[in-house]
ZAGU-182976 format. One line per 3 residues: number of its first residue (from 1); for each residue x, y, z of N, C-alpha, C. Coordinates in steps of 0.02 Angstrom, whole numbers, plus 50000, padded with zeros to 5 digits. Layout:
NUM = X/Y/Z/X/Y/Z/X/Y/Z | ...
//
This chain:
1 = 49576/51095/49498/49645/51117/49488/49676/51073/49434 | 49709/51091/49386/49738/51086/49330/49825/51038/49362 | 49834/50986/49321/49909/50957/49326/49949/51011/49315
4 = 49947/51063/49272/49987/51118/49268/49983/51187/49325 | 49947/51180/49381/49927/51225/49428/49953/51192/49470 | 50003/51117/49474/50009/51095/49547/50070/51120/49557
7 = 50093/51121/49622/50150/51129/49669/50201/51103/49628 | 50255/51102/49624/50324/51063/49595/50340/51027/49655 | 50328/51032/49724/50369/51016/49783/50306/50974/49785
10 = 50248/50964/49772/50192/50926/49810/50149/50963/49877 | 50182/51030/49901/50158/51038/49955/50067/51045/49940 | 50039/51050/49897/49965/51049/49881/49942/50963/49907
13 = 49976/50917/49895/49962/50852/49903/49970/50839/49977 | 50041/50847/50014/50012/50838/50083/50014/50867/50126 | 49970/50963/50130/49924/50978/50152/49863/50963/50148
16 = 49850/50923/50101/49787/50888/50084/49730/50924/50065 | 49752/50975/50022/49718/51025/49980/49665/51000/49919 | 49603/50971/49903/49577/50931/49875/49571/50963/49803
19 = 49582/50915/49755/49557/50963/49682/49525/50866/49642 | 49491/50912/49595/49460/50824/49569/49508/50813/49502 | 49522/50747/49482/49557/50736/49431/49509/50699/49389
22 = 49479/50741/49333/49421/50698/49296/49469/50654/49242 | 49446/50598/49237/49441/50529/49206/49465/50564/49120 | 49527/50531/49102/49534/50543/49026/49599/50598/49045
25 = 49635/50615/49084/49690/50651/49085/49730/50609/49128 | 49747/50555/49087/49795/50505/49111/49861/50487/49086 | 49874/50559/49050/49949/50542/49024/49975/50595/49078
28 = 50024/50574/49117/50061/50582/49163/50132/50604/49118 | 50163/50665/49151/50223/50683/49134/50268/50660/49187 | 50295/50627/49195/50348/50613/49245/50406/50625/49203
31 = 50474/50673/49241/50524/50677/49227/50571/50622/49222 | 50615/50590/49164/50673/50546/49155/50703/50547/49228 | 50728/50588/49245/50775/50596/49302/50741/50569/49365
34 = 50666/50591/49364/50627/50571/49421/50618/50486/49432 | 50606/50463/49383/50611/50390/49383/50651/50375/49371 | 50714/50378/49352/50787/50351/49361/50801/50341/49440
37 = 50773/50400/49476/50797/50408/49545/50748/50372/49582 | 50686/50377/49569/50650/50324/49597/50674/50261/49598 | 50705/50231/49563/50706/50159/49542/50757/50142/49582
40 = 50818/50199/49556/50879/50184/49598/50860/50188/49677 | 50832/50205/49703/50807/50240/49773/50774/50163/49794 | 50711/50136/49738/50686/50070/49770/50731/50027/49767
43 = 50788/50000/49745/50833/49960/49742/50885/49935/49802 | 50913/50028/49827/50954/50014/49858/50903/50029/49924 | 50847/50034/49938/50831/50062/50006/50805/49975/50023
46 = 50769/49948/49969/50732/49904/49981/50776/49820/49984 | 50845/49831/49966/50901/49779/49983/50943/49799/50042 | 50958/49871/50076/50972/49875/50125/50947/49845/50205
49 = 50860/49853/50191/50807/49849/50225/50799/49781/50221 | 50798/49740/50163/50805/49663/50183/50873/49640/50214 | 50930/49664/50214/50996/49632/50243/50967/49659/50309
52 = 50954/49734/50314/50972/49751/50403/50881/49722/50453 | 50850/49687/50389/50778/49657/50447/50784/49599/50448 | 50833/49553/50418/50853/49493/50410/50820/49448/50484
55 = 50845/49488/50546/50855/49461/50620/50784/49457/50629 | 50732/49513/50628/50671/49541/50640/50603/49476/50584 | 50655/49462/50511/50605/49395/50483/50619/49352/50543
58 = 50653/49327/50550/50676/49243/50593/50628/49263/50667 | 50617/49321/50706/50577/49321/50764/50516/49325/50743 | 50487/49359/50683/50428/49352/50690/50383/49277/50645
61 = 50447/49239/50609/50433/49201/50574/50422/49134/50625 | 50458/49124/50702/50438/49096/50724/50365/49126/50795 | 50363/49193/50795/50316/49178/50815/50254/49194/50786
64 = 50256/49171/50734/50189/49172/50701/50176/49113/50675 | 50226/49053/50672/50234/48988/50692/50186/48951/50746 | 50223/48987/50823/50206/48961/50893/50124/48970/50893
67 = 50105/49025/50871/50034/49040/50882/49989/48989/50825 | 50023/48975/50765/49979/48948/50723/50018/48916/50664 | 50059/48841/50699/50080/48808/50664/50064/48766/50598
70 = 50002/48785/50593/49974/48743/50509/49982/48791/50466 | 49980/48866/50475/50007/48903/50400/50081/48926/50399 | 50068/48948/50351/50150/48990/50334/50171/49042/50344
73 = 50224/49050/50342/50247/49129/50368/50211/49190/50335 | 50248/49167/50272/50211/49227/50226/50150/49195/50205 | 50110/49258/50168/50056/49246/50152/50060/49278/50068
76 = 50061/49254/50030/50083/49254/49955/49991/49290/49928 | 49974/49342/49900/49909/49345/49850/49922/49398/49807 | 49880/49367/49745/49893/49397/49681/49857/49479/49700
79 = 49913/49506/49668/49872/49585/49671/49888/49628/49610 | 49836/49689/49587/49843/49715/49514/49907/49771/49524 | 49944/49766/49475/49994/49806/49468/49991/49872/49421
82 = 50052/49906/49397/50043/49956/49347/50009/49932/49279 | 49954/49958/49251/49935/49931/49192/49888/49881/49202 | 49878/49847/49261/49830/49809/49269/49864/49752/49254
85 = 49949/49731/49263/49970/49670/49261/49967/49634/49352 | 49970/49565/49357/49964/49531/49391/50015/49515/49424 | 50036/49544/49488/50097/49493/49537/50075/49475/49576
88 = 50119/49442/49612/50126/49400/49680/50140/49448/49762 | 50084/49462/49782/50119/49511/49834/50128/49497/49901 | 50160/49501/49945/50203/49452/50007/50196/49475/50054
91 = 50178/49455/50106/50162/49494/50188/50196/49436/50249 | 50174/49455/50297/50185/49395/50348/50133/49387/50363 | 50100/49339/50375/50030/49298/50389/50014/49352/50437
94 = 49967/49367/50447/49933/49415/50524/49863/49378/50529 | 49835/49327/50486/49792/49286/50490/49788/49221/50506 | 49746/49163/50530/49729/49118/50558/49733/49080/50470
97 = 49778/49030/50469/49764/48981/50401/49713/48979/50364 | 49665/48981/50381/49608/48954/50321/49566/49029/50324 | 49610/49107/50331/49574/49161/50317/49519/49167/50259
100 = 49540/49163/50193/49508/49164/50143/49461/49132/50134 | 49464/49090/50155/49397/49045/50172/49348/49072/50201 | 49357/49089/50243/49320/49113/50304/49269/49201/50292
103 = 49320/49216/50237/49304/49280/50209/49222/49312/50193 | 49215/49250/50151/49144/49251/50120/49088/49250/50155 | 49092/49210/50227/49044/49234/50261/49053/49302/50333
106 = 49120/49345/50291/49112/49401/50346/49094/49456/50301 | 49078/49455/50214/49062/49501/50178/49017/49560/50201 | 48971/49548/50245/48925/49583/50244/48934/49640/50333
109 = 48994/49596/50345/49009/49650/50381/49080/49690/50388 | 49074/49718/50302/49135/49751/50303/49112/49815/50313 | 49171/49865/50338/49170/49940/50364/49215/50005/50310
112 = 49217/49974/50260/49219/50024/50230/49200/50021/50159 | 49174/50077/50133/49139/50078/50062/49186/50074/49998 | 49131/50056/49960/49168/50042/49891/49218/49973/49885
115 = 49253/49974/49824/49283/49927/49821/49352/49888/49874 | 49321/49886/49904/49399/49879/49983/49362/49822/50030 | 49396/49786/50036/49354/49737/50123/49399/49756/50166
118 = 49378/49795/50245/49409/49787/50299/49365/49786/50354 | 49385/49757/50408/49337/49772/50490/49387/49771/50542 | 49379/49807/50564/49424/49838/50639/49436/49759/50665
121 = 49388/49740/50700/49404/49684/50731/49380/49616/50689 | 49435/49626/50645/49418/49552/50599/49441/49496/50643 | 49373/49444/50637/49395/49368/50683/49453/49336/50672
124 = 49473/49357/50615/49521/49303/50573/49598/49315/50595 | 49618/49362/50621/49665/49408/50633/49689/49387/50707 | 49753/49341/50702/49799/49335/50739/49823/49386/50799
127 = 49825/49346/50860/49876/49394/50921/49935/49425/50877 | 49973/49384/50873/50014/49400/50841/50007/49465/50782 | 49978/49421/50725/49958/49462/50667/49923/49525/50703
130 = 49880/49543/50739/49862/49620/50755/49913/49666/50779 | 49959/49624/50821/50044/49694/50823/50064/49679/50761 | 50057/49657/50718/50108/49667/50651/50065/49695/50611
133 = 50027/49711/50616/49953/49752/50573/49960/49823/50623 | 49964/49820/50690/49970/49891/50688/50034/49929/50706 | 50059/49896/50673/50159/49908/50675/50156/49921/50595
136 = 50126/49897/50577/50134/49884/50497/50196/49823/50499 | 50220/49801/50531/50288/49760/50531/50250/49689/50464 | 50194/49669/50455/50165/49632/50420/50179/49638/50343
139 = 50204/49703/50338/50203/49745/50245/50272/49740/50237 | 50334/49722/50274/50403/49715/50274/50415/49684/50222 | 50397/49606/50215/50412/49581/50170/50391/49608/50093
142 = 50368/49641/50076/50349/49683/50017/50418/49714/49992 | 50445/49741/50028/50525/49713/49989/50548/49704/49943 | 50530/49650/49955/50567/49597/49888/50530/49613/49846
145 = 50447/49641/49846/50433/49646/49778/50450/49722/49774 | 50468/49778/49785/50511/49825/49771/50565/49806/49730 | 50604/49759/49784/50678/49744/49718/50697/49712/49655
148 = 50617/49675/49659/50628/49651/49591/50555/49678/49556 | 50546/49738/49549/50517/49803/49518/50449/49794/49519 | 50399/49740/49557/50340/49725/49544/50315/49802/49588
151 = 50346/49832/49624/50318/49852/49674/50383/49939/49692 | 50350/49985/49699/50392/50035/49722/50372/50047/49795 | 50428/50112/49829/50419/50107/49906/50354/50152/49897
154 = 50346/50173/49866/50293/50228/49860/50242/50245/49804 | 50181/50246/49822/50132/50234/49763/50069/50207/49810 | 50022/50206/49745/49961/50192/49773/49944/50115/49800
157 = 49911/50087/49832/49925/50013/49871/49902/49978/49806 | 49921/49920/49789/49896/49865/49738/49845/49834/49759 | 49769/49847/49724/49722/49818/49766/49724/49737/49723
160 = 49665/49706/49744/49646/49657/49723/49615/49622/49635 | 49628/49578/49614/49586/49558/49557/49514/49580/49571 | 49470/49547/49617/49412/49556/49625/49386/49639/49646
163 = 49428/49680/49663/49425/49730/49676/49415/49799/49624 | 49470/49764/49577/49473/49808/49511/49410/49784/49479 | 49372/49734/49477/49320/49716/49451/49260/49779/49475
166 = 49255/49807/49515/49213/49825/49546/49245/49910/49506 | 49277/49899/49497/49320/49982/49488/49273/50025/49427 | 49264/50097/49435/49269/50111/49366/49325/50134/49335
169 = 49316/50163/49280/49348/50205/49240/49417/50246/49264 | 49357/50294/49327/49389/50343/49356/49442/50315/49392 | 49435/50260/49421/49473/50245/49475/49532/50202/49465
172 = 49517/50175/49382/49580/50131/49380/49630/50167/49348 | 49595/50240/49354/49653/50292/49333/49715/50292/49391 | 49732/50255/49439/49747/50235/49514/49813/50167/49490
175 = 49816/50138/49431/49845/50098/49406/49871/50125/49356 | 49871/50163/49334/49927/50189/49273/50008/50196/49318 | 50026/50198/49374/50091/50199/49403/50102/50132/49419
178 = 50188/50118/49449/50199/50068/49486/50168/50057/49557 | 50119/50028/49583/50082/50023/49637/50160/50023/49718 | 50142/50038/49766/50178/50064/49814/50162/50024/49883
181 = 50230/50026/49932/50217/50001/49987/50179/50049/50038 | 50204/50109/50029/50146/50168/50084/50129/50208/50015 | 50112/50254/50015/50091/50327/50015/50036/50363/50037
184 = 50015/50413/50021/49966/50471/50032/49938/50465/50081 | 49890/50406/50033/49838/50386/50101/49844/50357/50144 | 49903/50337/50139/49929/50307/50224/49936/50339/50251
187 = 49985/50403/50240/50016/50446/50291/49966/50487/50311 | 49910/50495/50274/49886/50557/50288/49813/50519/50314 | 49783/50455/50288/49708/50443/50310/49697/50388/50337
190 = 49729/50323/50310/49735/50264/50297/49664/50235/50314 | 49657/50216/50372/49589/50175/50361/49522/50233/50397 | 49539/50296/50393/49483/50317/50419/49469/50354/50365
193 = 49449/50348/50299/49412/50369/50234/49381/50306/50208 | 49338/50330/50164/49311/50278/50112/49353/50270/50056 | 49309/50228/50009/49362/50204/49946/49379/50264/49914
196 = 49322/50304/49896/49326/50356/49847/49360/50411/49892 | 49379/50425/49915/49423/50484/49964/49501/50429/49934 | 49509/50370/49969/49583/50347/49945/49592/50358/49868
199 = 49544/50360/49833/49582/50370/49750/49592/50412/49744 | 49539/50468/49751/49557/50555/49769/49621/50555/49783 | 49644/50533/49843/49703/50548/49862/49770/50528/49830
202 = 49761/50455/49793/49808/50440/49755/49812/50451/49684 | 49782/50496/49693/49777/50533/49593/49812/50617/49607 | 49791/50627/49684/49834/50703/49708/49913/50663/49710
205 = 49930/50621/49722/49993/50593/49726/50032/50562/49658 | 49984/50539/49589/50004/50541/49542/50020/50582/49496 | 49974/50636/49513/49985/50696/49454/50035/50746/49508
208 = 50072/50737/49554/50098/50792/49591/50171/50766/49608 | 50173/50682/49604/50247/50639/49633/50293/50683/49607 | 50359/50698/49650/50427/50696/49629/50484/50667/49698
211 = 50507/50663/49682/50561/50634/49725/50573/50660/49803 | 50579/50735/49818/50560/50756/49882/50474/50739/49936 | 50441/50725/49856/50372/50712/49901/50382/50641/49934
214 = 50406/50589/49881/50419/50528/49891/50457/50522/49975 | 50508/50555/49965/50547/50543/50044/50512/50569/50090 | 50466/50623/50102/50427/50652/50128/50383/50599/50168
217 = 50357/50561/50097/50307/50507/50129/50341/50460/50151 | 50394/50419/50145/50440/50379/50170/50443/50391/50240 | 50480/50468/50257/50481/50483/50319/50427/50480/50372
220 = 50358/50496/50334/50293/50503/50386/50275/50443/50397 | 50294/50391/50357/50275/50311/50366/50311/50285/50415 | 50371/50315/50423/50398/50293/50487/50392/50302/50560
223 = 50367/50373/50546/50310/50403/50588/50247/50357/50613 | 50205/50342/50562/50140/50328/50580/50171/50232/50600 | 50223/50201/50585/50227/50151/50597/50253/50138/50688
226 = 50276/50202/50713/50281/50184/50769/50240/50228/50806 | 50184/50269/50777/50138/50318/50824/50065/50298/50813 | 50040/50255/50737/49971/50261/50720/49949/50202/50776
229 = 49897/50243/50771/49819/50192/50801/49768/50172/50743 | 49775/50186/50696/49725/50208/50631/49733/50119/50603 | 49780/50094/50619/49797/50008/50576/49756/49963/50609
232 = 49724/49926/50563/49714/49871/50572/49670/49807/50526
//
């Protein structure tokens, strides 16, 4: 299916109607108006959402303290942005201090393909940190990188340096937008696809975004944040 054959509303994207987007049709038409409203939309949703979770940092900042007083609240790592620039991206710890460390010898038993590390029951992964992983309450702080533009509410997830290393062509067609706190493949798969199914999906969400799809997915994230089992 052709960028010019899609839906205007998105409904092709989340019914989850599959079409392939071959590599080299990466100039994206996005409407002026559409990203004006996007922006304005991440601004004020994502400064409202830090004043009214203000109460919700301070409880979980101490108990993610009580359980594991040698790290920090947040957990600060570089991740690739639009264009393949570099930020700082912010969570609340859901891991045991010296995670990264520890990483290298759980490589070989990661559970999903392609360029991604995850395992259901990663050792590393906090009491704590596992309700805030399957609350999503852990991705809150991302926020702030919404408001100061590293980051929109919606878009494809910002993977890793080492990750994009692994990438091809096709897939870093997945970085030509501002990278996002949910979309697509959250609402619709999140951790039960492989790598190559999530780009699929966030290339149906790049060549199809407009502003009703956006709230659409907003809304189902709120959904899957107080109904999924699929996190972790």
């Amino acid at each position: 299916m052709s960028m010019e054959n899609l839906p205007e509303d998105g409904e092709a994207v989340m019914s989850g109607k599959a079409f392939y987007m071959p590599y080299g049709n990466t100039q994206i038409q996005d409407k002026t108006s559409y990203l004006v409203t996007k922006r304005f939309l991440d601004i004020l949703l994502s400064f409202v959402g830090l004043i009214f979770l203000l109460p919700l940092f301070v409880v979980v900042g101490i108990l993610i303290k009580l359980e594991d007083p040698k790290g920090s609240v947040f957990f600060k790592q570089i991740r690739v942005g639009k264009n393949e620039k570099l930020f700082n991206m912010y969570k609340f710890r859901s891991m045991v201090s010296n995670a990264e460390e520890l990483k290298k010898d759980l490589m070989e038993l990661n559970e999903v393909s392609g360029a991604m590390f995850k395992i259901k029951n990663d050792p590393r992964i906090t009491k704590v940190g596992s309700f805030l992983r399957k609350t999503s309450i852990d991705e809150i702080p991302q926020l702030w990188n919404v408001l100061v533009g590293d980051m929109s509410l919606v878009g494809p997830r910002p993977p890793l340096p080492s990750e994009v290393e692994q990438y091809t062509d096709y897939d870093k067609q997945r970085l030509i937008v501002t990278p996002g706190c949910t979309g697509y493949w959250q609402v619709s798969a999140r951790n039960s696809v492989g790598f190559e199914e999530m780009v699929q999906m966030d290339l149906k969400y790049i060549h199809a975004r407009n502003t009703w799809l956006d709230l659409k997915i907003i809304m189902k994230t709120g959904v899957k944040m107080l109904f999924s089992k699929d996190a972790y």
